[in-house]
C-alpha positions in Angstrom: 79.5 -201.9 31.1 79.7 -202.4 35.0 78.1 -200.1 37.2 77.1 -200.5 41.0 74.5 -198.2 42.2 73.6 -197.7 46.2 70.9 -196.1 47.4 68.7 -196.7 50.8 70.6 -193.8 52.5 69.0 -191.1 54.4 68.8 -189.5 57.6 68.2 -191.2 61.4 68.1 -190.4 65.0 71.0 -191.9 67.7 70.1 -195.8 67.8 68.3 -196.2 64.3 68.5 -198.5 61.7 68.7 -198.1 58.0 69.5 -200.6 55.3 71.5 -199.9 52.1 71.6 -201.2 49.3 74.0 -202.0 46.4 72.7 -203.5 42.9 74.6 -204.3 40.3 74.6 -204.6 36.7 77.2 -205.7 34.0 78.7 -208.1 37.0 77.7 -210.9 39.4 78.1 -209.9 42.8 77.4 -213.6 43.6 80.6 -214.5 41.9 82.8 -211.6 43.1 84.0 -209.9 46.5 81.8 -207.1 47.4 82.9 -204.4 50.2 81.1 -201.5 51.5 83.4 -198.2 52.7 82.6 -195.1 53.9 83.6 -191.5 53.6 83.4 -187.9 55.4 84.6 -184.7 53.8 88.2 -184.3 54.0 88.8 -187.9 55.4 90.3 -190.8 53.6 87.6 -193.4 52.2 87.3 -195.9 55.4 86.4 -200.1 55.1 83.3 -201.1 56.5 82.4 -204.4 55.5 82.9 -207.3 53.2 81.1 -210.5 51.9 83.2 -212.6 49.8 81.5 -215.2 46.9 81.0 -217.9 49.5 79.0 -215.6 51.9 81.4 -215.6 54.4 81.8 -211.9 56.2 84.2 -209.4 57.5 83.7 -206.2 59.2 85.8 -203.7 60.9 85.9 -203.6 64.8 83.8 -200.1 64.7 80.5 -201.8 63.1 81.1 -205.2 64.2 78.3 -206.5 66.1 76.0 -203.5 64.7 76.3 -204.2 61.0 75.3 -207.2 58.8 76.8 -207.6 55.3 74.4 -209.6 52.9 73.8 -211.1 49.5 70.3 -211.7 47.6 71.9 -213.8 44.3 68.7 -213.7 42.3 68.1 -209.8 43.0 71.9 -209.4 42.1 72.0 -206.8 45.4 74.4 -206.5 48.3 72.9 -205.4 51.5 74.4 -203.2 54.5 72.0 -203.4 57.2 72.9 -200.7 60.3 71.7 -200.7 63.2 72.4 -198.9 66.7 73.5 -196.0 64.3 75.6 -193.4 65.8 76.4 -190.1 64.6 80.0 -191.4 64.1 78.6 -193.8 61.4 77.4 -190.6 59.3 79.2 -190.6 55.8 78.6 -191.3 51.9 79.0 -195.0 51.6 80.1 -197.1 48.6 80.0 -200.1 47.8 83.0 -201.5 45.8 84.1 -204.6 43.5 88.0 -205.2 44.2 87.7 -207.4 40.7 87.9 -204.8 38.3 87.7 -201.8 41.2 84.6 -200.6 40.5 82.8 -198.6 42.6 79.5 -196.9 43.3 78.3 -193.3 43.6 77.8 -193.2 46.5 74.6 -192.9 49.2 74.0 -190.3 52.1 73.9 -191.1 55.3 72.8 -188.9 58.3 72.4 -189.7 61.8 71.3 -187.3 63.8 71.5 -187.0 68.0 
């Protein structure tokens, strides 16, 4: 059984940093596309960022240059590491296996100003 479980969410002020996290088990993120999303209340789920099995990265133009998608193979983890946070970036984010669609429960986070 697959499951993907984030956590490293919480609440920060206007320009901090937090780092999520996104461990798996029951599936190699090493061998498999891995994107984070995020979500507010009564808005459509939103793409954040993606690292695809060779490492190579993707993000969309509202995190680029803030954001760093990573991998730790032997810890079987996906990172999100934010930084400049905004209170824009506040939402529940998931992290998400296209192969097979799985998806995570989700993680808080709370910037405030």
């Amino acid at each position: 059984q697959v499951q993907l479980v984030e956590s490293g969410g919480g609440e920060v002020q206007t320009g901090g940093s937090l780092r999520l996290s996104c461990s798996a088990s029951g599936l190699s993120l090493s061998d498999n596309v891995v994107k984070w999303y995020r979500q507010v209340p009564r808005k459509l789920r939103r793409y954040v960022a993606t690292i695809d099995e060779i490492g190579r990265t993707a993000y969309d133009n509202t995190v680029e240059g803030r954001f760093i998608i990573s991998r730790d193979n032997d810890k079987n983890t996906v990172y999100l590491q934010m930084n400049d946070l905004r209170p824009q970036d506040a939402a529940v984010y998931y992290c998400h296996s296209p192969n097979g669609n799985y998806w995570g429960q989700g993680t808080q986070v709370t910037v405030s100003s």
